[in-house]
LOTORFI-634947 format. One line per field, with one value per residue: chain; x, y, z of N, C-alpha, C in turn; residue in one letter; residue number from 1. Coordinates in steps of 0.1 Angstrom, whole numbers. Layout:
mol: (A:...);
nu: (X:...);
nv: (Y:...);
nw: (Z:...);
cau: (X:...);
cav: (Y:...);
caw: (Z:...);
cu: (X:...);
cv: (Y:...);
cw: (Z:...);
type: (A:...);
seq: (NUM:...);
//
This chain:
mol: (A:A:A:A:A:A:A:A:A:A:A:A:A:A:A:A:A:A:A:A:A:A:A:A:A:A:A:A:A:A:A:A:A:A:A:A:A:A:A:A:A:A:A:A:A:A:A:A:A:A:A:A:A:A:A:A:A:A:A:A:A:A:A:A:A:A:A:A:A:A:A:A:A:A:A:A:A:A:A:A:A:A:A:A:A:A:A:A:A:A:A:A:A:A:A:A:A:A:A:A:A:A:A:A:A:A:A:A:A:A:A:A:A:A:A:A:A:A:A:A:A:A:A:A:A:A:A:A:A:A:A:A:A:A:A:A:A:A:A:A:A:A:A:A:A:A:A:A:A:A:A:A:A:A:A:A:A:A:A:A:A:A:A:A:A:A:A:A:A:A:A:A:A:A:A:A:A:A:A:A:A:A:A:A:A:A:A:A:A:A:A:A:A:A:A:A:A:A:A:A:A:A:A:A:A:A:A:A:A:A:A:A:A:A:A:A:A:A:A:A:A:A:A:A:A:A:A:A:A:A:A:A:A:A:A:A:A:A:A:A:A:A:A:A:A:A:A:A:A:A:A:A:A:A:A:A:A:A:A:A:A:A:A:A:A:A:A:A:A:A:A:A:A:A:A:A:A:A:A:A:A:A:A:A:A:A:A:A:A:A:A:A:A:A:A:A:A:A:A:A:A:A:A:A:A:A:A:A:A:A:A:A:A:A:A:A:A:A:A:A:A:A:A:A:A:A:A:A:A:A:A:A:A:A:A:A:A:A:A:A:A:A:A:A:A:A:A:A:A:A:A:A:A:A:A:A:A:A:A:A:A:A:A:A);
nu: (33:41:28:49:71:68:67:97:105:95:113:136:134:131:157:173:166:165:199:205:201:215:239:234:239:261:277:271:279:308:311:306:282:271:272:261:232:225:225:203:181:177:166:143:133:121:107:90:72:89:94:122:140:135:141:167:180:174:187:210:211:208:236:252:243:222:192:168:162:166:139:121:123:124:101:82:90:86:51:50:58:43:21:23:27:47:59:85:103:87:91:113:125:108:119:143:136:124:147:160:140:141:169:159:148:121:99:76:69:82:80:59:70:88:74:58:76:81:64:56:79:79:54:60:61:61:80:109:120:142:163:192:195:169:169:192:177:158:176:186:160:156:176:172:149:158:173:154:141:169:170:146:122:86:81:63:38:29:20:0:-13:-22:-38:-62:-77:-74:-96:-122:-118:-111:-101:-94:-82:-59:-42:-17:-18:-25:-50:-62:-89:-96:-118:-125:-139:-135:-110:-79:-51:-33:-37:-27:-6:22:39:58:71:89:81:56:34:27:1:-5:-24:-34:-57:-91:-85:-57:-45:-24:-27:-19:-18:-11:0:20:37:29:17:27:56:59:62:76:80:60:39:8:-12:-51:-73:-103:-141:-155:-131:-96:-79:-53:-29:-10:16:21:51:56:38:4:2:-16:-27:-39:-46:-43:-24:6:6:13:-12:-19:3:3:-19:-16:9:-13:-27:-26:-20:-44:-51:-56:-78:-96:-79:-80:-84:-99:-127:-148:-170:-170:-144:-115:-123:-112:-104:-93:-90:-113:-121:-109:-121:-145:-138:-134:-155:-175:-162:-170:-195:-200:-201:-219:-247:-265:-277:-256:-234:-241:-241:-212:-203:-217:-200:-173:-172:-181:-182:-156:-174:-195:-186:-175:-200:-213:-194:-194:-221:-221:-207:-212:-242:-233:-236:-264:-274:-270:-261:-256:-257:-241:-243:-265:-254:-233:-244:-245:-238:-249:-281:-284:-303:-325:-340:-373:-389:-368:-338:-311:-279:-255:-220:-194);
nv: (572:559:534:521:525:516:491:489:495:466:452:454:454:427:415:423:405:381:380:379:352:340:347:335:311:305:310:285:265:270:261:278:284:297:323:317:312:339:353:339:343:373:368:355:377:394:381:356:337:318:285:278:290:291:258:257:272:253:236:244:247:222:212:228:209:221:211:213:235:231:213:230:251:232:220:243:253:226:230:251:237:216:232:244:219:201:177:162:177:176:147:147:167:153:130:140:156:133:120:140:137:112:113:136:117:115:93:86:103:110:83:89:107:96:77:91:102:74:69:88:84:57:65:75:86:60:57:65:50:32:46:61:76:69:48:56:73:56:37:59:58:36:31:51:39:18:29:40:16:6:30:17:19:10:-2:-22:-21:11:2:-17:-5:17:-6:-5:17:5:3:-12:-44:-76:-115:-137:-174:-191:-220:-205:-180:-153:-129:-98:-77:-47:-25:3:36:58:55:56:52:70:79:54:39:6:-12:-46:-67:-92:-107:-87:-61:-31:-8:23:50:82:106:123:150:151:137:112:76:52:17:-13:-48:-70:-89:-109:-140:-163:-159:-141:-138:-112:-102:-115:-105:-80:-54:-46:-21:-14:-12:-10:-9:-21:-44:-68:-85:-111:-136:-165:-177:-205:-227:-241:-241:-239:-207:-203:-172:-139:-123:-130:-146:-161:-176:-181:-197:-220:-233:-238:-256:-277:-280:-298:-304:-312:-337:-327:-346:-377:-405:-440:-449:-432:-420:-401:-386:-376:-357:-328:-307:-294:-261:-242:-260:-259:-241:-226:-242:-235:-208:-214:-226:-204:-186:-199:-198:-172:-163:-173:-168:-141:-148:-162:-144:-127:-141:-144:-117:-119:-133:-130:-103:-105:-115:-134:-156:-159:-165:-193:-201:-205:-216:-244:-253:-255:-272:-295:-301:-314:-292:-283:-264:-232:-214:-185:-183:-187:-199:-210:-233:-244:-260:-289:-312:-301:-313:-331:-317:-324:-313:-312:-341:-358:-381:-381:-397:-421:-420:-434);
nw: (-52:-85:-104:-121:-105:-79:-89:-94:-67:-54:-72:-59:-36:-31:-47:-30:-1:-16:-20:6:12:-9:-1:27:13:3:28:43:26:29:56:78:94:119:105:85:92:103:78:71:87:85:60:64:81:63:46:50:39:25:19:18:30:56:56:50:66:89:80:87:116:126:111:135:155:173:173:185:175:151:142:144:123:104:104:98:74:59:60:46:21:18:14:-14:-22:-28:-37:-39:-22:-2:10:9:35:53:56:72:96:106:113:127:154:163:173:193:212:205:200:185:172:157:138:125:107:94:79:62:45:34:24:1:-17:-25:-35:-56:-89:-113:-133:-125:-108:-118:-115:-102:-86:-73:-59:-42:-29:-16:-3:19:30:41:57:79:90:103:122:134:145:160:179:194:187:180:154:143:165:155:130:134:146:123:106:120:108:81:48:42:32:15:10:-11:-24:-46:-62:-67:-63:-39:-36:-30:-26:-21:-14:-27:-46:-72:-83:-101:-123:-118:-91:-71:-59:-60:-37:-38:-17:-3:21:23:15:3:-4:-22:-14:-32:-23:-31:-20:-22:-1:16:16:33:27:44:43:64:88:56:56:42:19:-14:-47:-56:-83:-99:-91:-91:-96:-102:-112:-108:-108:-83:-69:-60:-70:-57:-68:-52:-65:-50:-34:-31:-42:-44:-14:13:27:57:67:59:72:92:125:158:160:135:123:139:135:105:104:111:89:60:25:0:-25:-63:-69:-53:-35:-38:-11:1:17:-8:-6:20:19:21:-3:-33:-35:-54:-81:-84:-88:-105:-126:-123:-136:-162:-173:-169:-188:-213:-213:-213:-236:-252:-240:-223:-199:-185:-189:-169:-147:-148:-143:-114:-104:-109:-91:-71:-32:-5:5:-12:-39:-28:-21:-48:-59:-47:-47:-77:-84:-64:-73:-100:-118:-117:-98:-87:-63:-44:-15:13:38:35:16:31:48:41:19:-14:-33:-65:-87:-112:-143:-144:-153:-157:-153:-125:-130:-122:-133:-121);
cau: (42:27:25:64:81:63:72:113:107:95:118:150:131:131:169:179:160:176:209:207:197:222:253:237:239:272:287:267:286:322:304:300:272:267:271:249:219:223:216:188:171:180:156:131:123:115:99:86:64:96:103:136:149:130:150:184:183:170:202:228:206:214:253:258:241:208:183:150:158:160:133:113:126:122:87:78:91:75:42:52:62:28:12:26:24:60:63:98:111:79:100:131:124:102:130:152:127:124:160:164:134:147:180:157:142:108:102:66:64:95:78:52:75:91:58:53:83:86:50:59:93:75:44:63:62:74:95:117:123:149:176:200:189:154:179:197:166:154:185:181:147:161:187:160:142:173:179:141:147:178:162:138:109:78:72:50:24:23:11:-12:-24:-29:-46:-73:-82:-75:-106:-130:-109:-116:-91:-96:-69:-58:-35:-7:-23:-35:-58:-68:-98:-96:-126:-121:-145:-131:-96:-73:-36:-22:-40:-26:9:18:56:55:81:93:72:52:26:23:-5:-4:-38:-38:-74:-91:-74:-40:-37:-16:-30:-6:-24:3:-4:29:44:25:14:41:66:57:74:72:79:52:22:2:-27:-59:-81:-120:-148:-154:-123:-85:-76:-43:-27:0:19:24:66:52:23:-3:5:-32:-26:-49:-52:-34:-9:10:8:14:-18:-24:13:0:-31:-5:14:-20:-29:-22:-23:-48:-49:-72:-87:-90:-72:-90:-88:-106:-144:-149:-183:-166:-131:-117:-126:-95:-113:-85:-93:-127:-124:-103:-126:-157:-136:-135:-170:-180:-157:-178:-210:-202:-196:-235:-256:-263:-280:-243:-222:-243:-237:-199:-201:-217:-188:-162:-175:-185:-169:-154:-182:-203:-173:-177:-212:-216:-184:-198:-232:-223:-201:-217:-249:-236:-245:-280:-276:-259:-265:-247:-258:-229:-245:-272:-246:-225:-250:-240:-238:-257:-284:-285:-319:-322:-348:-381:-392:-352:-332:-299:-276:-236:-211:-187);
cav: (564:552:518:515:528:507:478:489:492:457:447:463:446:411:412:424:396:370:381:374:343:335:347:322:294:304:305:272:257:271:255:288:277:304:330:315:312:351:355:330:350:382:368:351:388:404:373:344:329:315:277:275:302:283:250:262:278:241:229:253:245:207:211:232:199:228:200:214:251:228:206:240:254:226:221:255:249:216:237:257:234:212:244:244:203:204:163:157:184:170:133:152:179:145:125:147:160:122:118:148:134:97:122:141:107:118:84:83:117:103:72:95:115:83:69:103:102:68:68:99:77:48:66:88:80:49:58:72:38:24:55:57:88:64:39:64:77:43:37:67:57:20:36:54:25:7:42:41:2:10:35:12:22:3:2:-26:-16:18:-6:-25:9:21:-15:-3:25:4:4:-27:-53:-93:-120:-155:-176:-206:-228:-197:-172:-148:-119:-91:-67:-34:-13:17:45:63:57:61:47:77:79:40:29:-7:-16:-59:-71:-110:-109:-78:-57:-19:0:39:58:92:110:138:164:148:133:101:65:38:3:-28:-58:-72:-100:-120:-157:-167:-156:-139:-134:-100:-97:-119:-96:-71:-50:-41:-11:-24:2:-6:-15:-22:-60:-68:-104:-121:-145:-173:-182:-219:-229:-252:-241:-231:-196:-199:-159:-131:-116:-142:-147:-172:-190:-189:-204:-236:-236:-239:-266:-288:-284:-304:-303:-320:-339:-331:-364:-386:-421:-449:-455:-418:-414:-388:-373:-365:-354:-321:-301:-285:-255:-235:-263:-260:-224:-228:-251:-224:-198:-215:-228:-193:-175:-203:-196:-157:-159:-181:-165:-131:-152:-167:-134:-121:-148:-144:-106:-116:-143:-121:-92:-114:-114:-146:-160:-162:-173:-203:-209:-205:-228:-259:-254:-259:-288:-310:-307:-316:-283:-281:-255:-223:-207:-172:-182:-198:-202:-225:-243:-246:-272:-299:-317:-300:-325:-324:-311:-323:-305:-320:-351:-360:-388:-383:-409:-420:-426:-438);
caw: (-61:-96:-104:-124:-89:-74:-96:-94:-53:-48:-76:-55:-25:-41:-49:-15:2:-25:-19:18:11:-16:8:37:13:3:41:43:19:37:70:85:102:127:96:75:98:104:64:64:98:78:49:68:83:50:38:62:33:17:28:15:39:70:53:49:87:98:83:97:131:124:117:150:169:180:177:186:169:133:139:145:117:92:104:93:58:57:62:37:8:17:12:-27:-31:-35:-32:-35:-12:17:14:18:47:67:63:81:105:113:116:144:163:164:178:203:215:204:188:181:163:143:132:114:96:85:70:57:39:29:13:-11:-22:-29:-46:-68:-104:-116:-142:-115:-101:-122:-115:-90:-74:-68:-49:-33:-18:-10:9:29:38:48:71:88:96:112:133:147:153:175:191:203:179:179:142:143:170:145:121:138:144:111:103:124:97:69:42:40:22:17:3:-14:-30:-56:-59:-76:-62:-31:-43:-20:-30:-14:-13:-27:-56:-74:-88:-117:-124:-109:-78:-71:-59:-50:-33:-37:-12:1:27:20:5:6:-12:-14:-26:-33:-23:-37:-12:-22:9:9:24:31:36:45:49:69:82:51:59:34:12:-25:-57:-66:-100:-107:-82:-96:-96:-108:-109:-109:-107:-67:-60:-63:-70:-55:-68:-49:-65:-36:-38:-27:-49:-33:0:18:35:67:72:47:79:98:134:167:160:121:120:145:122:92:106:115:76:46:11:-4:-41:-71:-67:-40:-38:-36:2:7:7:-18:3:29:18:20:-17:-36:-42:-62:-86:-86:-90:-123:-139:-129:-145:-174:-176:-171:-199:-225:-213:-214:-252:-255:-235:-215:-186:-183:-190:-158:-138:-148:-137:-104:-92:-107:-84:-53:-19:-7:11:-21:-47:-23:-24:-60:-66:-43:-54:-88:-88:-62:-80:-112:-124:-118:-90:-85:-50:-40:-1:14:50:29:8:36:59:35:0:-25:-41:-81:-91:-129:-149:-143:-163:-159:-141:-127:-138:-122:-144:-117);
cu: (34:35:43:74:74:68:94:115:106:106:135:149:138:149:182:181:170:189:214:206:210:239:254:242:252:281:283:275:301:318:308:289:264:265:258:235:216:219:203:179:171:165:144:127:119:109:102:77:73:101:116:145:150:142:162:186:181:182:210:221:214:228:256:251:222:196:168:151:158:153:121:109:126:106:80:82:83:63:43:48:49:19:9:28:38:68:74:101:99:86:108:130:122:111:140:147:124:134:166:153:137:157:176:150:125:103:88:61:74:93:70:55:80:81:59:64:86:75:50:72:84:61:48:61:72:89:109:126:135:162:181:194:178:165:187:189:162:164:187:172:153:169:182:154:152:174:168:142:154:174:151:123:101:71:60:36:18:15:2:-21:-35:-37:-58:-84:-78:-94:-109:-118:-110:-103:-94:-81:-71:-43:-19:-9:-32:-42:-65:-80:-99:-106:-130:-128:-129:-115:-87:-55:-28:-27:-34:-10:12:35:49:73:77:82:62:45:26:12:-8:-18:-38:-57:-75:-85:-63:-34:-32:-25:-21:-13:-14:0:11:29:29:27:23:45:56:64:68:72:68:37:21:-9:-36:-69:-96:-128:-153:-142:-109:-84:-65:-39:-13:5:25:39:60:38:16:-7:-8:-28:-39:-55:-40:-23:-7:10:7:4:-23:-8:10:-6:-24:-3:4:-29:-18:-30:-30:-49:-61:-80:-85:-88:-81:-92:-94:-117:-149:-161:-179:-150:-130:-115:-112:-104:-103:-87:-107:-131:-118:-115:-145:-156:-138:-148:-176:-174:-163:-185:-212:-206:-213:-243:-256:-270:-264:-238:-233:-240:-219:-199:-202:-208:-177:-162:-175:-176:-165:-161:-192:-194:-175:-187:-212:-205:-190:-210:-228:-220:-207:-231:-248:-243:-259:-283:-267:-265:-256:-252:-249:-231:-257:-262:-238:-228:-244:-238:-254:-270:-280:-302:-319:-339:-364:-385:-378:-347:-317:-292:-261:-230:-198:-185);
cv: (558:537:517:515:520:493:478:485:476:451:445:450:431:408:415:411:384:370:381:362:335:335:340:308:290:303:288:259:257:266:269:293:288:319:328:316:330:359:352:340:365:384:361:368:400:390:358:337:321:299:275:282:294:267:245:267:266:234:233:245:230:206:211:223:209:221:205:229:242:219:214:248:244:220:228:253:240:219:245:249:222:220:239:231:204:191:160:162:179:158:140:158:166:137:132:152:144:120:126:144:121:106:128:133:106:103:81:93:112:91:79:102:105:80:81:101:92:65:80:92:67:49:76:79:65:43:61:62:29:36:50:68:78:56:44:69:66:40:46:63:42:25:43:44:21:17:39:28:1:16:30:18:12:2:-9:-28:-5:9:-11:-16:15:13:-12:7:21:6:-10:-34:-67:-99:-137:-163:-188:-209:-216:-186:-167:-133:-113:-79:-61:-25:0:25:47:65:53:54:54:79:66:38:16:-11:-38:-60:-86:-113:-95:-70:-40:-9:17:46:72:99:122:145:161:141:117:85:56:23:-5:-35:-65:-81:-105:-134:-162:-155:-156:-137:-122:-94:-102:-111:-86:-69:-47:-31:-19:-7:6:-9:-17:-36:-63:-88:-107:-132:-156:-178:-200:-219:-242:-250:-235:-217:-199:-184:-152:-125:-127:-138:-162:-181:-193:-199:-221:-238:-241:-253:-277:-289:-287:-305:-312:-324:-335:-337:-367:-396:-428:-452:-441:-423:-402:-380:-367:-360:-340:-314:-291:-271:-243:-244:-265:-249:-225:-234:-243:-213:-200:-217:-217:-184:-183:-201:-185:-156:-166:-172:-152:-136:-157:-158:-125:-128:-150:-131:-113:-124:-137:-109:-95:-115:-132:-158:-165:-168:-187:-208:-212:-220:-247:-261:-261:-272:-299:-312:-305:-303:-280:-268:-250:-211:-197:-173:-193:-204:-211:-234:-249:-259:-285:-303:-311:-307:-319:-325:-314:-315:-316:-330:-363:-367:-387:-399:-407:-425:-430:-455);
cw: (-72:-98:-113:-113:-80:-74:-93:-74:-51:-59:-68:-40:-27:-39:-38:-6:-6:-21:-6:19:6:-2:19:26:7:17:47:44:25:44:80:94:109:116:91:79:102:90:65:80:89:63:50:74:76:46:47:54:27:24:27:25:51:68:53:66:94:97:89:108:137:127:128:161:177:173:171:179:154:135:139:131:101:91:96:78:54:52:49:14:8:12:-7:-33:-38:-33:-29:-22:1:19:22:33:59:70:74:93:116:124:134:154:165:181:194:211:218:191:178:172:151:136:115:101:83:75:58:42:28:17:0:-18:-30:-38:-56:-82:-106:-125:-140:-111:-101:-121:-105:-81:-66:-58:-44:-21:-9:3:24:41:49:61:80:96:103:122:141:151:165:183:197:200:175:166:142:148:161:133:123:141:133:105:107:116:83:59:47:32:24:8:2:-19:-37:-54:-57:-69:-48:-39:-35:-27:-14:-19:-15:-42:-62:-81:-98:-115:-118:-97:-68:-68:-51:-46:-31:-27:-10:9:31:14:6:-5:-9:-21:-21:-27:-38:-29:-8:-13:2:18:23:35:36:51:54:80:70:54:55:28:0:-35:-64:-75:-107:-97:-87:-90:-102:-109:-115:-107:-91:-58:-65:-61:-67:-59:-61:-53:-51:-44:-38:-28:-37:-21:2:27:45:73:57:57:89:114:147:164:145:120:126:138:111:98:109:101:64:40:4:-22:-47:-61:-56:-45:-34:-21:8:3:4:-11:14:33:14:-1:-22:-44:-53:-75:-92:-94:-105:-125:-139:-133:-162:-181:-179:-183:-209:-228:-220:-231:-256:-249:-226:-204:-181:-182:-174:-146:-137:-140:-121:-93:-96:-94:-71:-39:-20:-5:-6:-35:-39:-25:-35:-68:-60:-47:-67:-93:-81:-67:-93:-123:-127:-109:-90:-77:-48:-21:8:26:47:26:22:45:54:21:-5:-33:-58:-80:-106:-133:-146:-158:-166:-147:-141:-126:-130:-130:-138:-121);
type: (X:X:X:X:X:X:X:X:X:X:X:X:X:X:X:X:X:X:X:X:X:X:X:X:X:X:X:X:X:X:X:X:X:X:X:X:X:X:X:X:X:X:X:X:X:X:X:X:X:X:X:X:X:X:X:X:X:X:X:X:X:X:X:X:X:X:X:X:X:X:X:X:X:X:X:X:X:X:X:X:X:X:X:X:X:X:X:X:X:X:X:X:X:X:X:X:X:X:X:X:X:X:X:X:X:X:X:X:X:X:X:X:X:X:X:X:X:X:X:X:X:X:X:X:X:X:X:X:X:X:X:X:X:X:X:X:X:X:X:X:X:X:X:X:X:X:X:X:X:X:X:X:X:X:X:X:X:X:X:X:X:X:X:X:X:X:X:X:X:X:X:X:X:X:X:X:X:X:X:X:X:X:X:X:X:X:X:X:X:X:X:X:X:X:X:X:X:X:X:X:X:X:X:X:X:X:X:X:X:X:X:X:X:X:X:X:X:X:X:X:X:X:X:X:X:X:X:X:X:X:X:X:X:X:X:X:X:X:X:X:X:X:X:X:X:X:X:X:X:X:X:X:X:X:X:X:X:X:X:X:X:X:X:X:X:X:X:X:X:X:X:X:X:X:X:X:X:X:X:X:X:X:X:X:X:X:X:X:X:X:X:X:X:X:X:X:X:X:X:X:X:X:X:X:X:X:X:X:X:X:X:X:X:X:X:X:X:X:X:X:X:X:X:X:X:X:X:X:X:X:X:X:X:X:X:X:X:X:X:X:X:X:X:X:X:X:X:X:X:X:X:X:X:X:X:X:X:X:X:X:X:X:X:X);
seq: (1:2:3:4:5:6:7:8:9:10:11:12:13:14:15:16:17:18:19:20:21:22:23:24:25:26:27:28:29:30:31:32:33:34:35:36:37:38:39:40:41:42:43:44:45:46:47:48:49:50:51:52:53:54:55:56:57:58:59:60:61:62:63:64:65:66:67:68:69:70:71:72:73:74:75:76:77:78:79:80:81:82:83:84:85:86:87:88:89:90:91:92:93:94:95:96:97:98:99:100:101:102:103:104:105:106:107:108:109:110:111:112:113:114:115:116:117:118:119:120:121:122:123:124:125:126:127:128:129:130:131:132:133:134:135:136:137:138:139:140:141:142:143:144:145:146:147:148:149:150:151:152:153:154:155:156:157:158:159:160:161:162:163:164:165:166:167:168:169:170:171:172:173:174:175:176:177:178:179:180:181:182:183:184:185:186:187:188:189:190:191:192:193:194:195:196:197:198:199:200:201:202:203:204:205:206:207:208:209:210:211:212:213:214:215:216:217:218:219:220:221:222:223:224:225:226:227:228:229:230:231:232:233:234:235:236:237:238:239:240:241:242:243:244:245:246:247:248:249:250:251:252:253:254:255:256:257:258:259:260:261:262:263:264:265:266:267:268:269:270:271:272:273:274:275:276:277:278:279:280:281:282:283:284:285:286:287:288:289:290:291:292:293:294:295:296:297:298:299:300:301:302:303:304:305:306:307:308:309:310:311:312:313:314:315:316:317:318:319:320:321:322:323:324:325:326:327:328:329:330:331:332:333:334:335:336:337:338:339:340:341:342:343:344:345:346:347:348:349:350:351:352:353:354:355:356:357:358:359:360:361:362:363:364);
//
């Protein structure tokens, strides 16, 4: 056969195949159910690479109540349309795949799908966000969630789970403000999605082999306002900010539980200043104020000197432990010292060191 008869055979092929396909998804649509699935097996056995066939048979399977033949059957697509990075349709397929495993009281394979699902919703493009279709899907996903609930689905030990493979990640705060640094090479504005909820954080990172990461930090210590939290991409890292809903307030840990909440209730908020019946040596330090006034010190310096614009890098970059040192160091000696070892600084008051030949002086 030469190569045009060739080309007309698989062409003839091709439209055979199609037209089995097309007539299940028209008995489909009549709810012919048991028809339709006799098309779609018809065109899975001339072509079994095709997920849409595997898809469409998972639905009929669904209608007629046969369970475990469409969760079999929508798997196998799944497989398929992962194959081809076919994002939307992997939400769609996992939600529903969820949905019949909730159904077949398989609850812990149906949390996964969930996740699966809700993490490709929530990292799709953002431009997406503001349709209705986006809030249609969303709703979907929500009503999911409430189904595995009922069924007596442990979504938050799954979490506590995945916490255990989150990345490295550290978290300081100010008065306005909690701020999480996440750990992470490598990444670009589209690799990057962040969901801000009430009491809620979810970050989604893409890899290189597309896979998806979901880190959540959940219940939060307090309440946030999410229009005002953002992120930032850094060169080792993602900066996550939390606006705190209740300024002032000290977070004792970044996720809330039985004993940071006692901890909470056995602290208070301390002023700037102290009042005159406090002794200022051994009162506690408002260090979100401290912190402002060595941000600013430092954005002066930056602009004078490159021994200063290096010492700005290394407290912008710093974990929390050393943002600490560096901030008590500096203020209780009068700026003569600036320590990055916070297990020195930490024994006690600072002295001031003035330059030699030089007396310090109070101006109380």
């Amino acid at each position: 056969m030469d190569r045009t008869a060739q080309h007309k055979a698989h062409n003839g092929f091709t439209e055979i195949v199609n037209q089995q396909y097309q007539e299940g998804v028209k008995e489909f649509f009549y709810e012919d159910y048991e028809k339709a699935i006799e098309c779609f097996t018809k065109a899975i056995s001339e072509d079994n690479n095709n997920a849409e066939y595997y898809i469409k048979r998972g639905f009929s399977f669904k209608r007629l109540g046969m369970v475990l033949d469409a969760i079999s059957d929508l798997k196998i697509g799944l497989t398929l349309v992962e194959n081809n990075k076919e994002l939307d349709n992997i939400r769609r397929v996992s939600s529903v795949i969820s949905e019949l495993l909730i159904e077949s009281k398989q609850l812990e394979e149906a949390i996964e799908y969930y996740k699966k699902s809700k993490a490709l919703l929530v990292g799709s493009n953002n431009r997406s966000k503001d349709s209705a279709s986006y809030a249609k899907k969303m709703q979907n996903i929500e009503a999911l969630e409430s189904k595995l609930k009922s069924a007596g689905a442990k979504l938050s030990d799954v979490k506590n789970e995945a916490a255990l493979h989150r990345p490295k990640y550290e978290y300081y705060q100010s008065d306005d403000f909690v701020i999480i640094d996440i750990f992470h090479k490598n990444l670009n504005k589209d690799s990057v999605r962040t969901l801000f909820e009430l009491n809620a954080v979810s970050v989604f990172i893409k890899n290189a082999d597309e896979s998806i990461v979901e880190i959540r930090f959940t219940p939060l210590f307090d309440n946030i306002v999410a229009e005002k939290s953002s992120f930032k991409i850094l060169s080792t890292k993602l900066e996550i900010k939390l606006a705190k809903q209740e300024c002032q307030r000290f977070w004792v840990s970044l996720e809330k539980s039985a004993k940071t909440e006692e901890a909470q209730n056995n602290t208070k908020l301390v002023n700037d200043y102290p009042s005159s019946n406090v002794n200022s040596s051994t009162r506690s330090k408002n260090w979100s104020a401290i912190e402002n006034e060595i941000d600013r010190e430092l954005a002066v310096n930056e602009e004078n000197s490159d021994l200063s614009s290096l010492f700005s890098k290394i407290y912008r970059d710093a974990d929390d432990d050393t943002r600490r040192a560096m901030m008590k160091s500096y203020i209780e000696s009068n700026g003569t010292t600036l320590s990055t070892n916070w297990k020195d600084v930490a024994k006690g008051t600072v002295e001031t060191k003035p330059p030699q030949g030089m007396i310090p002086k109070s101006y109380k």
